[in-house]
C-alpha angles and dihedrals in degrees: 000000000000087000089055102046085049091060109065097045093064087053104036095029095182076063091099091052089049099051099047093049092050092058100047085052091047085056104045087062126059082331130271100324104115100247090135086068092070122104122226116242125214086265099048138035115215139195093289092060104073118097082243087058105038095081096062106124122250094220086066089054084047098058100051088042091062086033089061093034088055096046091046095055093059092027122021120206093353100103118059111218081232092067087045087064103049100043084040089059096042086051098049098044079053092054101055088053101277123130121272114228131179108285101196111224130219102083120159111213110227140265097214134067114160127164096218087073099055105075098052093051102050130076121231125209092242094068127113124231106248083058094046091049084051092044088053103032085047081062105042109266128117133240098256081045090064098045087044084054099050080060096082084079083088089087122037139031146264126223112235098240075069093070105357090154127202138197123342118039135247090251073203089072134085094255090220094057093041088052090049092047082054101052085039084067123023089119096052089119090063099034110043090183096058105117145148141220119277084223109036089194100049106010096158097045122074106233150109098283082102098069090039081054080061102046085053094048094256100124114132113200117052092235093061105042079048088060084064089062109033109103087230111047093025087089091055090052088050097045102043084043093067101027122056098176090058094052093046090045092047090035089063105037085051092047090053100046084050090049089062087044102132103332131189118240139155115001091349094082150355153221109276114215078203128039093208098056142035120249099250090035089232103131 
């Protein structure tokens, strides 16, 4: 597996990006459980199917798909798609310079994806702080957790209908980047895939340049520039800015405590044979 998922990020190098958003996204909702891998049928929308969802790259379902293929070739029905992901995601995140971290195995994938979940458990760029702390702390995490794992925007991109901003303009942000985001995608409405990187200075390495981009004014998505104001996550920015080692070290003790979020054992779940469908196709 770890040959395979190597793979494709030396061939598809925005894989890394892709993997780790997609399972942020799977644990949000109903928990890591993979429930976001399975394809809607003509009876029934998924978790793939909401606008919040639709922009998930294909190369990340790729890679759990050969993943699987490749797993199922030497053990048949022994690895859940839901612990692919997980490992797949610790590995890749390893690969573009971050830190690796335990990733606990035995997870069940779900037997339940259903669109109508997806909305309320997933954050959106518009929201304020105060909203984005309640949305974390109503799931467990801290304060300083939910800065450490904005930090994941390091790597990726955002399209611009994301944080296409009109007049007028974030003050928070540095006028002459602003000025360029705007210009980069004045023609968004007429070309969806138009995007830019989360971190303009080292979009492709996993590091703390991200939280430095805040401090400047660089942050693209409104979420995250707001995270360098805000009297309580303001601290974190600072701290993970200056120093690289405490946000790695926070960065994996936060990633495996997500990677445990609402999990599937026992009776509760299964191992799919297909990571885009459930094994009795009853969704």
């Amino acid at each position: 597996m770890r040959d395979t998922v190597a793979q494709k990020q030396n061939t598809t190098p925005t894989t890394a990006a892709a993997v780790l958003r997609l399972f942020f996204h799977d644990c949000m909702v109903e928990g890591c459980d993979a429930s976001t891998l399975v394809a809607a049928s003509p009876l029934h929308r998924t978790e793939r199917d909401p606008s919040l969802n639709l922009d998930l790259p294909g190369d990340a379902f790729d890679t759990v798909v050969r993943a699987k293929t490749a797993l199922e070739l030497e053990c048949p029905d022994i690895v859940s798609c839901a612990d692919i992901l997980a490992v797949a995601t610790r590995n890749l995140v390893a690969l573009v310079g971050g830190p690796a971290y335990r990733v606990p195995l035995g997870r069940k994938d779900g037997l339940v994806s259903d669109a109508s979940r997806v909305e309320p458990n997933l954050l959106k760029p518009t929201m304020p702080a105060s909203q984005i702390i309640a949305f974390f702390v109503s799931r467990g995490f801290t304060v300083q957790e939910m800065v450490t794992l904005m930090g994941g925007h390091t790597i990726g991109f955002s399209h611009c209908r994301e944080f296409s901003r009109t007049s007028p303009t974030d003050p928070a942000l540095n006028p002459k980047y602003a000025e360029g985001l705007k210009k980069l995608c004045e023609n968004y409405t007429k070309d969806p895939t138009m995007s830019a990187f989360n971190d303009v200075m080292t979009p492709g390495k996993f590091d703390n340049v991200y939280y430095q981009n805040l401090e400047k004014g660089l942050g693209l998505l409104a979420s995250d520039q707001a995270m360098a104001a805000d009297q309580r996550t303001k601290p974190f920015v600072e701290l993970y800015a200056r120093n690289e080692t405490a946000f790695f070290t926070a960065f994996a003790r936060v990633m495996e405590k997500l990677s445990t979020y609402k999990i599937k054992t026992g009776k509760d779940g299964e191992v799919r044979h297909r990571c885009d469908q459930t094994n009795t196709v009853n969704i």
